[in-house]
NULOSE-974504 format. One record per residue: residue in three letters; residue number from 0; x, y, z of N, C-alpha, C in turn. Coordinates in Angstrom, 2 decimals. Layout:
<node residu="ALA" num="NUM" n_px="X" n_py="Y" n_pz="Z" ca_px="X" ca_py="Y" ca_pz="Z" c_px="X" c_py="Y" c_pz="Z"/>
...
//
This chain:
<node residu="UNK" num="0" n_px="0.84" n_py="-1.17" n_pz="0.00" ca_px="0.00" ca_py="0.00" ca_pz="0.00" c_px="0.89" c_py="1.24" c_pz="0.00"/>
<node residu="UNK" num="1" n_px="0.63" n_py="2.11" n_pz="-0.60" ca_px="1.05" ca_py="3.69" ca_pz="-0.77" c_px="1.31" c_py="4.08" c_pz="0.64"/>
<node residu="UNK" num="2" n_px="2.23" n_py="4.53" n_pz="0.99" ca_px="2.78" ca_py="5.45" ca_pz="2.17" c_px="1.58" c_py="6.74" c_pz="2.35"/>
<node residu="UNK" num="3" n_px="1.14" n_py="7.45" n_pz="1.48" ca_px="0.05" ca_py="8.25" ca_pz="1.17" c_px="-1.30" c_py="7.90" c_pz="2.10"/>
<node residu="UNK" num="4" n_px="-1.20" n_py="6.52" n_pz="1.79" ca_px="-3.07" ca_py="5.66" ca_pz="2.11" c_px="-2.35" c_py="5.16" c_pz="3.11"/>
<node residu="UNK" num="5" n_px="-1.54" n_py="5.02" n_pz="3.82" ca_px="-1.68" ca_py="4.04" ca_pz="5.32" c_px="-2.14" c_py="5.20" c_pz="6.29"/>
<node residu="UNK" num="6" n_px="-2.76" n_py="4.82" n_pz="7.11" ca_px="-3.37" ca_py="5.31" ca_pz="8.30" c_px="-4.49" c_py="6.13" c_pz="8.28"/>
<node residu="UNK" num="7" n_px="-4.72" n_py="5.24" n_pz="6.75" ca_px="-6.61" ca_py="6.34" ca_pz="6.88" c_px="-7.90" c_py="5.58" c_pz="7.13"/>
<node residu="UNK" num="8" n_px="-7.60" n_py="4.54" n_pz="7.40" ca_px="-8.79" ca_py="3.39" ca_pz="7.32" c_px="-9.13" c_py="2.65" c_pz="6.44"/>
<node residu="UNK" num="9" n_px="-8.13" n_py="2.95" n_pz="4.97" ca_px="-8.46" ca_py="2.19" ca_pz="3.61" c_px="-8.43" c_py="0.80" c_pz="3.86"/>
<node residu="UNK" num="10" n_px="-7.84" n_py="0.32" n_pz="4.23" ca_px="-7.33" ca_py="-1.34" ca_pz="4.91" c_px="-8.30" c_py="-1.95" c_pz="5.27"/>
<node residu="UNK" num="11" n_px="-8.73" n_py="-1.39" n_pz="6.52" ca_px="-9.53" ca_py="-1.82" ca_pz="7.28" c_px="-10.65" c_py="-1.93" c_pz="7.04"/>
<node residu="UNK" num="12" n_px="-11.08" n_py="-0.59" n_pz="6.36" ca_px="-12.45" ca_py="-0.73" ca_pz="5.51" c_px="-12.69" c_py="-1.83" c_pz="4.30"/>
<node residu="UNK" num="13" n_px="-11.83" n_py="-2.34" n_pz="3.88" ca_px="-11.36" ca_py="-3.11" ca_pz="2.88" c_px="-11.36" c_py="-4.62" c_pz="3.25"/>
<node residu="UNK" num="14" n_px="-10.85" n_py="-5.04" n_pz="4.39" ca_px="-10.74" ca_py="-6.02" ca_pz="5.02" c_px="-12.61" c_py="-6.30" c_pz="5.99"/>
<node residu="UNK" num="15" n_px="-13.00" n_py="-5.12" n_pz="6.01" ca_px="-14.51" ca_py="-5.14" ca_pz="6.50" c_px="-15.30" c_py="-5.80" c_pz="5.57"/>
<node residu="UNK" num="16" n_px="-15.03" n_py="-4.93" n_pz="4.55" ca_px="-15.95" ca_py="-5.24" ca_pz="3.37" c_px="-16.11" c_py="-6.67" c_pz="3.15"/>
<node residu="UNK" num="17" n_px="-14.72" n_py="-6.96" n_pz="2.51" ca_px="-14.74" ca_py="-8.47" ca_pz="2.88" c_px="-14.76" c_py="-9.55" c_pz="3.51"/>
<node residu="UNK" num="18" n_px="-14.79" n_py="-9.35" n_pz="4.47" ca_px="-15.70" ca_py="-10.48" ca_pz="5.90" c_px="-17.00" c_py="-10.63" c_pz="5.98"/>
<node residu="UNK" num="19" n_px="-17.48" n_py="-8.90" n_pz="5.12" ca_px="-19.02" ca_py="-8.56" ca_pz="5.54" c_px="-19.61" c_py="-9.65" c_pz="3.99"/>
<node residu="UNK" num="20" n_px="-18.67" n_py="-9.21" n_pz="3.09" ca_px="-19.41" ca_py="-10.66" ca_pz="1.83" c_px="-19.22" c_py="-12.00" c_pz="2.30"/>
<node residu="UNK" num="21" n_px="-17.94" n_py="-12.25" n_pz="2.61" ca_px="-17.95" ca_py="-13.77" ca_pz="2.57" c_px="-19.14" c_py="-14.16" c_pz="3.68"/>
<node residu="UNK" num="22" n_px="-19.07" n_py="-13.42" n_pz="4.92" ca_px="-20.29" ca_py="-13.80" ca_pz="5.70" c_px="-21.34" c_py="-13.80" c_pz="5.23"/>
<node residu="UNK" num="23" n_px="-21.92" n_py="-12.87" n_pz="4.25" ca_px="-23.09" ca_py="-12.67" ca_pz="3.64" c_px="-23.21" c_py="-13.74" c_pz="2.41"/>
<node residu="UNK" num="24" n_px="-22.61" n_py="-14.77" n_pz="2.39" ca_px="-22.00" ca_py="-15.66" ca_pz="1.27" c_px="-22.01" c_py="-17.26" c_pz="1.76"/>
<node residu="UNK" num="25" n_px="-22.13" n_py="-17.17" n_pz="3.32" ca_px="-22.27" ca_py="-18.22" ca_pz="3.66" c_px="-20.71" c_py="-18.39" c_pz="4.42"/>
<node residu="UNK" num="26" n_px="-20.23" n_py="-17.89" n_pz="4.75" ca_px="-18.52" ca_py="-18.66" ca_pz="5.26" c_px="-18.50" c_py="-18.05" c_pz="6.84"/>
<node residu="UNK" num="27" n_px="-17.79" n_py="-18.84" n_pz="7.07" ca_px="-17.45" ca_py="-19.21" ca_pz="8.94" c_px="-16.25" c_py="-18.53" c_pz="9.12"/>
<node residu="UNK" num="28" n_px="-15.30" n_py="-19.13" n_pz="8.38" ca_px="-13.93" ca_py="-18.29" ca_pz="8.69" c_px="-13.57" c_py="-17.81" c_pz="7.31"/>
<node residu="UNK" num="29" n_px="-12.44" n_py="-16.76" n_pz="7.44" ca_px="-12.08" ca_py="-16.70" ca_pz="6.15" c_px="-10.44" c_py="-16.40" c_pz="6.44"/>
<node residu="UNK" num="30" n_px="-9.70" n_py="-16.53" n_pz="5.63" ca_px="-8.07" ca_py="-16.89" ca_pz="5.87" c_px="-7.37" c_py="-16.29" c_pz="4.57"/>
<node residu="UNK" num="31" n_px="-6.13" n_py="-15.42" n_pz="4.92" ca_px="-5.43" ca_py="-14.97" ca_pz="3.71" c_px="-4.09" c_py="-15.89" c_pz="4.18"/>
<node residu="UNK" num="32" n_px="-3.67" n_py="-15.64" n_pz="2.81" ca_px="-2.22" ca_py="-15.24" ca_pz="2.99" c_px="-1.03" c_py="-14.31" c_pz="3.14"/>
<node residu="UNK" num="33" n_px="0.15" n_py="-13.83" n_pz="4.09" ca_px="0.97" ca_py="-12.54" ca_pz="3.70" c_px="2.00" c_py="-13.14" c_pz="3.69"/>
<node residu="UNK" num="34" n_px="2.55" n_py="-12.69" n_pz="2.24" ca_px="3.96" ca_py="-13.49" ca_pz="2.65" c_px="5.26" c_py="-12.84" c_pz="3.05"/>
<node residu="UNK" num="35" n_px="6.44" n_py="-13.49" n_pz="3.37" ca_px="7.65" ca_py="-12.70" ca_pz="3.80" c_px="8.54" c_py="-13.20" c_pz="2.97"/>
<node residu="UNK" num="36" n_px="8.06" n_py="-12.48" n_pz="1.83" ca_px="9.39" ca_py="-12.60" ca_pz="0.60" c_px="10.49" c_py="-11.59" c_pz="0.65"/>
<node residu="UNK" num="37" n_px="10.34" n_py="-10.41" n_pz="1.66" ca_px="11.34" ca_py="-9.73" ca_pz="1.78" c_px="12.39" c_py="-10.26" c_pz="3.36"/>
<node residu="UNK" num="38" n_px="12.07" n_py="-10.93" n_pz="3.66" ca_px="12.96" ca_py="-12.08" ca_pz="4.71" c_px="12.94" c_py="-10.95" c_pz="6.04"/>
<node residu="UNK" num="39" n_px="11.20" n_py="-10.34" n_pz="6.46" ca_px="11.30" ca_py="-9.57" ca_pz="7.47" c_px="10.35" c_py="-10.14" c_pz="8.88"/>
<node residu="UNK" num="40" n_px="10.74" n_py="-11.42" n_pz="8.99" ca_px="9.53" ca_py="-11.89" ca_pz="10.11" c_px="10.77" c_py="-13.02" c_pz="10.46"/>
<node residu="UNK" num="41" n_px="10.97" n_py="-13.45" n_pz="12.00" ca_px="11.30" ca_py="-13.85" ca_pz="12.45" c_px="11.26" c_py="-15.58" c_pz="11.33"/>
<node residu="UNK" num="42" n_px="10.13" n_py="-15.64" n_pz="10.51" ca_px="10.42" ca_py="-17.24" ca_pz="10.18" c_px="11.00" c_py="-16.93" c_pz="8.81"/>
<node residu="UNK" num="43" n_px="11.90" n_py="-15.92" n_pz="8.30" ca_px="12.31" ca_py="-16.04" ca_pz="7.07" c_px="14.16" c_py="-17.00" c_pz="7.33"/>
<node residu="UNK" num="44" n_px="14.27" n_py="-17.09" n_pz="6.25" ca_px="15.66" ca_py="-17.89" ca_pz="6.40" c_px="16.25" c_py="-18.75" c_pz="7.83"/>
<node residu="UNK" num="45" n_px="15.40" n_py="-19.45" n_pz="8.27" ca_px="15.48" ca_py="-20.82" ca_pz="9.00" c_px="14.51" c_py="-21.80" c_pz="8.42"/>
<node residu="UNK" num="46" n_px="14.90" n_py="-22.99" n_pz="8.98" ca_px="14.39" ca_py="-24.33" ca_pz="8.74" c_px="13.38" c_py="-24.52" c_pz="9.30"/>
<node residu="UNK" num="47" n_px="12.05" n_py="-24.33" n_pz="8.90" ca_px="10.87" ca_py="-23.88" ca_pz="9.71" c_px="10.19" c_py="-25.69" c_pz="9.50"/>
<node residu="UNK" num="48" n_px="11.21" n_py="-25.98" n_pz="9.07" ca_px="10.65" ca_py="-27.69" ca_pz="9.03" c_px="10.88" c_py="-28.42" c_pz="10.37"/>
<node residu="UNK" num="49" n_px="11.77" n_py="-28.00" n_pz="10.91" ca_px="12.29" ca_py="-28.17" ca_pz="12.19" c_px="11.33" c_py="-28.32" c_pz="13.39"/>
<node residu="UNK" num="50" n_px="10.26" n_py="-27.43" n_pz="13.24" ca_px="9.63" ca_py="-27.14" ca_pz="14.39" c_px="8.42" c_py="-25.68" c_pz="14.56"/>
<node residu="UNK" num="51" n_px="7.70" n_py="-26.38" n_pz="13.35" ca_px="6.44" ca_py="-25.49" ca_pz="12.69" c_px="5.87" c_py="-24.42" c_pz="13.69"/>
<node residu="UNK" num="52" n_px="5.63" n_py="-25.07" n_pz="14.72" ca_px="4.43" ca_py="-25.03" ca_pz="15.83" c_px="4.91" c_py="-23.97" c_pz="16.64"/>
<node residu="UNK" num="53" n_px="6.37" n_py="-24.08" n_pz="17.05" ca_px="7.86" ca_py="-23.65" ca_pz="17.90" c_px="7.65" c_py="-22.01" c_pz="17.07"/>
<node residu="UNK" num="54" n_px="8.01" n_py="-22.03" n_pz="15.71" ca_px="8.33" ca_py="-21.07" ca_pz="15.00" c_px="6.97" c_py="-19.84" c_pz="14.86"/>
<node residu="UNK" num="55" n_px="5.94" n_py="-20.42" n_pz="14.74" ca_px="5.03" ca_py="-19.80" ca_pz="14.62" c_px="4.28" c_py="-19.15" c_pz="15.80"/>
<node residu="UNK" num="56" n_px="4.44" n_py="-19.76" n_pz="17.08" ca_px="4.45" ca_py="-19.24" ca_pz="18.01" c_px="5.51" c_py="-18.04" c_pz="18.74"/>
<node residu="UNK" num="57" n_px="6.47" n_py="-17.82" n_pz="18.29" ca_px="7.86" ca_py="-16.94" ca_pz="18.54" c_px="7.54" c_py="-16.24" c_pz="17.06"/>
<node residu="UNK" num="58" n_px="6.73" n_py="-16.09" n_pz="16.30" ca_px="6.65" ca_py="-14.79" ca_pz="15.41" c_px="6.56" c_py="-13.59" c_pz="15.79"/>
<node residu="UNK" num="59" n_px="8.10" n_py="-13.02" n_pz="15.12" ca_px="8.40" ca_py="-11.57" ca_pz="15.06" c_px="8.44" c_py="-11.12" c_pz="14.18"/>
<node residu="UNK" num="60" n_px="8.29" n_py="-9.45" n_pz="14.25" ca_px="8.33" ca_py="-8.54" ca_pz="12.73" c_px="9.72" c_py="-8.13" c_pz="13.26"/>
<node residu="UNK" num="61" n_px="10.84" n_py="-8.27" n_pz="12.48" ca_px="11.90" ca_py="-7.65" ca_pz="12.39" c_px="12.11" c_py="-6.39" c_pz="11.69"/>
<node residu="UNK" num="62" n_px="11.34" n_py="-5.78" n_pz="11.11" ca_px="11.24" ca_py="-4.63" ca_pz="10.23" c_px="10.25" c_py="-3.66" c_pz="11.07"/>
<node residu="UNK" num="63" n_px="9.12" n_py="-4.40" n_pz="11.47" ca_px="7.90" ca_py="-2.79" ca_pz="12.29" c_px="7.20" c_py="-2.49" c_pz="11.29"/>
<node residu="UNK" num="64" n_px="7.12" n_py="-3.54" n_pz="9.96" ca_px="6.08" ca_py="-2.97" ca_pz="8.76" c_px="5.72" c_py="-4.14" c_pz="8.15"/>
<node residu="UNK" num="65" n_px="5.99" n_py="-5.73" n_pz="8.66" ca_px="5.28" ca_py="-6.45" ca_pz="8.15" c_px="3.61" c_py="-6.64" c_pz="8.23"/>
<node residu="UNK" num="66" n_px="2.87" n_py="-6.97" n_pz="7.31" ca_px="1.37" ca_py="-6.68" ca_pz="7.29" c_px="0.50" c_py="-7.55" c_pz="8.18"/>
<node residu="UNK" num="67" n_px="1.52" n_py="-8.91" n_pz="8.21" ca_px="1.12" ca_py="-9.71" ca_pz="9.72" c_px="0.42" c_py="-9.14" c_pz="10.71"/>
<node residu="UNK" num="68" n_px="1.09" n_py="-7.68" n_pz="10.91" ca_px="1.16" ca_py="-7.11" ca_pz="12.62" c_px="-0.84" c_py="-5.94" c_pz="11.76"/>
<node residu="UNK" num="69" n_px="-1.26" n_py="-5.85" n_pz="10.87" ca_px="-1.68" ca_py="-5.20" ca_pz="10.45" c_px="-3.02" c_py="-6.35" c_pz="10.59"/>
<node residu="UNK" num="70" n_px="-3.12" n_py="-7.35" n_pz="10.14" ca_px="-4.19" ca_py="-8.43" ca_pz="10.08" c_px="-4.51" c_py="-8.73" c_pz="11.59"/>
<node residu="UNK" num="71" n_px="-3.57" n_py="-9.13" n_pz="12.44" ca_px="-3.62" ca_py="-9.28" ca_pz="13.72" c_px="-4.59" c_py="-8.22" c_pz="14.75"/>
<node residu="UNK" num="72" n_px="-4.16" n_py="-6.76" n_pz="14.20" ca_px="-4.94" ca_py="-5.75" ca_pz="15.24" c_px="-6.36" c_py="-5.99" c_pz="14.42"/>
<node residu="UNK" num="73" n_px="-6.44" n_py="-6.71" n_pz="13.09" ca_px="-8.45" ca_py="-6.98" ca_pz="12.90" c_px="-9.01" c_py="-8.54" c_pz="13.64"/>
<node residu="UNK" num="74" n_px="-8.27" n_py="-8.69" n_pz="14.25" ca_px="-8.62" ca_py="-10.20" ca_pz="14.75" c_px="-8.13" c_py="-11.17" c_pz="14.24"/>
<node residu="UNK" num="75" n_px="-7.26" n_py="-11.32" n_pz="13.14" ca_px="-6.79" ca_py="-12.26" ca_pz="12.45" c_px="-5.43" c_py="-12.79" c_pz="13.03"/>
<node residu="UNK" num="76" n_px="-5.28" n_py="-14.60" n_pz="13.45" ca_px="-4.48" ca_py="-14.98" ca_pz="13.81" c_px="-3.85" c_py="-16.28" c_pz="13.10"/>
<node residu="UNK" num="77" n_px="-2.56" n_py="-16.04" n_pz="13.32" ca_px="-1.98" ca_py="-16.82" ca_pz="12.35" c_px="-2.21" c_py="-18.63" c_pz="12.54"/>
<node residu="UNK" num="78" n_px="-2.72" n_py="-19.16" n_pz="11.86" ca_px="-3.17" ca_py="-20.47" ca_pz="11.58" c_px="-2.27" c_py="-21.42" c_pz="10.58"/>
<node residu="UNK" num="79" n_px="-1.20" n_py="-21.09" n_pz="10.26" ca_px="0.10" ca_py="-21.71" ca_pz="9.65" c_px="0.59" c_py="-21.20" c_pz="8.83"/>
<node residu="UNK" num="80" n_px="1.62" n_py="-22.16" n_pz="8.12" ca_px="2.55" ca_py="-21.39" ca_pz="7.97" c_px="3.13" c_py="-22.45" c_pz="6.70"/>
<node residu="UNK" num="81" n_px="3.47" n_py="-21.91" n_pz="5.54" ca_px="3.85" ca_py="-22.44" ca_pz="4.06" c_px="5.46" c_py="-21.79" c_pz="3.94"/>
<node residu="UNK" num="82" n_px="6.42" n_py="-23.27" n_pz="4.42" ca_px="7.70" ca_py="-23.37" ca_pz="4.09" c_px="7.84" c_py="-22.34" c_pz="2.87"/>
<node residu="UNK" num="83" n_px="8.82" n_py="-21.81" n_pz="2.45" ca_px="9.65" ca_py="-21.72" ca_pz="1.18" c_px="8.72" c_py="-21.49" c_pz="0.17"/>
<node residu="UNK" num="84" n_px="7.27" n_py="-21.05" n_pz="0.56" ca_px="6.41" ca_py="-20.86" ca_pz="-0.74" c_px="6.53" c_py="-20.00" c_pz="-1.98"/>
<node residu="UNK" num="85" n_px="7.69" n_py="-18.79" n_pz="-1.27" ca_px="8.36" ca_py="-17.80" ca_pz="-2.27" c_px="9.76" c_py="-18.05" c_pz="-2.85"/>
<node residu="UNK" num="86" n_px="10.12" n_py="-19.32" n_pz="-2.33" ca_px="11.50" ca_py="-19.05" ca_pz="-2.60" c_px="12.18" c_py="-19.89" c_pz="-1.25"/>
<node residu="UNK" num="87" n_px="13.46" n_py="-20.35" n_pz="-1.11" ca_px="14.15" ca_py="-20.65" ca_pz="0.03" c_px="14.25" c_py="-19.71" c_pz="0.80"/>
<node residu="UNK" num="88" n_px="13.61" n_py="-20.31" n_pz="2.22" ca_px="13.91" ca_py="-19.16" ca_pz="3.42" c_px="12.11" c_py="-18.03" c_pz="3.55"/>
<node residu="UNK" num="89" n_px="11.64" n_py="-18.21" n_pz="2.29" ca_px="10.66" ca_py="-17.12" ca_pz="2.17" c_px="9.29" c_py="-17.91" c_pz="2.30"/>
<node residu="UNK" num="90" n_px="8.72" n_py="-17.96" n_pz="3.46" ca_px="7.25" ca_py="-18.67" ca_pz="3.59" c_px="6.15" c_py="-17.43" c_pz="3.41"/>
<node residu="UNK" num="91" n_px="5.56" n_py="-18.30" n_pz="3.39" ca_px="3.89" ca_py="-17.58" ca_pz="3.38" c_px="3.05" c_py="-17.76" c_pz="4.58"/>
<node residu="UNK" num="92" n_px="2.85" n_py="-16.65" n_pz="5.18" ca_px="2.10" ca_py="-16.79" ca_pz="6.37" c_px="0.15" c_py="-16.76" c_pz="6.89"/>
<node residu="UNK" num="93" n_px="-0.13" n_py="-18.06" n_pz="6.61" ca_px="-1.84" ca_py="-17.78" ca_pz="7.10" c_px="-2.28" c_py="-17.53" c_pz="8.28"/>
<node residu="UNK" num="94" n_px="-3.17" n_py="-16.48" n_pz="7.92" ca_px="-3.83" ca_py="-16.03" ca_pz="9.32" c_px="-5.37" c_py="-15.96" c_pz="8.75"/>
<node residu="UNK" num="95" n_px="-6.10" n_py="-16.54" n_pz="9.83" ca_px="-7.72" ca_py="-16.47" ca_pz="9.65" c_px="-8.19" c_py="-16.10" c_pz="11.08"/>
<node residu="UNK" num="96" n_px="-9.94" n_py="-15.59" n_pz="10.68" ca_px="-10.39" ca_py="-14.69" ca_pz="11.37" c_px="-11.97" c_py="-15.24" c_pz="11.52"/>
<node residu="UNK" num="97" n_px="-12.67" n_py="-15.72" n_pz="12.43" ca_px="-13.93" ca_py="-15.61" ca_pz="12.34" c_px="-15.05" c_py="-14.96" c_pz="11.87"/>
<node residu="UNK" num="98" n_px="-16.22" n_py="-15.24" n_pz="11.11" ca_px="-16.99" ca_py="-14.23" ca_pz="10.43" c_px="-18.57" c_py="-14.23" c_pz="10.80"/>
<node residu="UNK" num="99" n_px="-18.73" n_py="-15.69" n_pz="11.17" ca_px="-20.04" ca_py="-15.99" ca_pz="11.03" c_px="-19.76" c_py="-17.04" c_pz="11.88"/>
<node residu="UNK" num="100" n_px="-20.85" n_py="-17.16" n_pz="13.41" ca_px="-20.93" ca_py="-18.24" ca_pz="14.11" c_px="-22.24" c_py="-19.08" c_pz="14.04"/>
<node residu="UNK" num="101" n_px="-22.27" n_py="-20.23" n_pz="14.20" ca_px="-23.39" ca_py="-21.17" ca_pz="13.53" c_px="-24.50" c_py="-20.98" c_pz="14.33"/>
//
């Protein structure tokens, strides 16, 4: 996102919108992906094969601008985690969020 548009609510309103369809759509949870192809979250460049569970629990933003930390303040928590999906060292991080309870 544009340096311009962060901190106006574009995001968030954005991320509303879309909880407010998929709920209106029929879905329970809904789950992205963010990935750390720029190697700025504590699980970039280690062996996250090692100890999935370990790693994902000790997630850090080493930078202060990964979008992780951005999904998290809407309720969204990270639900796993895709080895090397960008590349060696570079996973993809899922986080999902409740939308609709039965």
């Amino acid at each position: 996102m544009r340096e311009e548009s962060e901190r106006r609510g574009l995001g968030t309103a954005l991320v509303a919108g879309f909880e407010a369809e998929a709920a209106s759509r029929g879905a329970f949870t809904v789950t992205l992906g963010t990935d750390d192809d720029a190697g700025i979250t504590s699980l970039a460049d280690i062996d996250l094969y090692a100890d999935i569970p370990r790693h994902i629990a000790e997630l850090r933003d080493l930078a202060h601008n990964h979008p992780f930390l951005f999904y998290r303040k809407l309720g969204f928590v990270v639900t796993g985690v895709m080895p090397d999906a960008n590349g060696p060292g570079r996973p993809d991080i899922y986080m999902s969020k409740p939308v609709r309870r039965g």
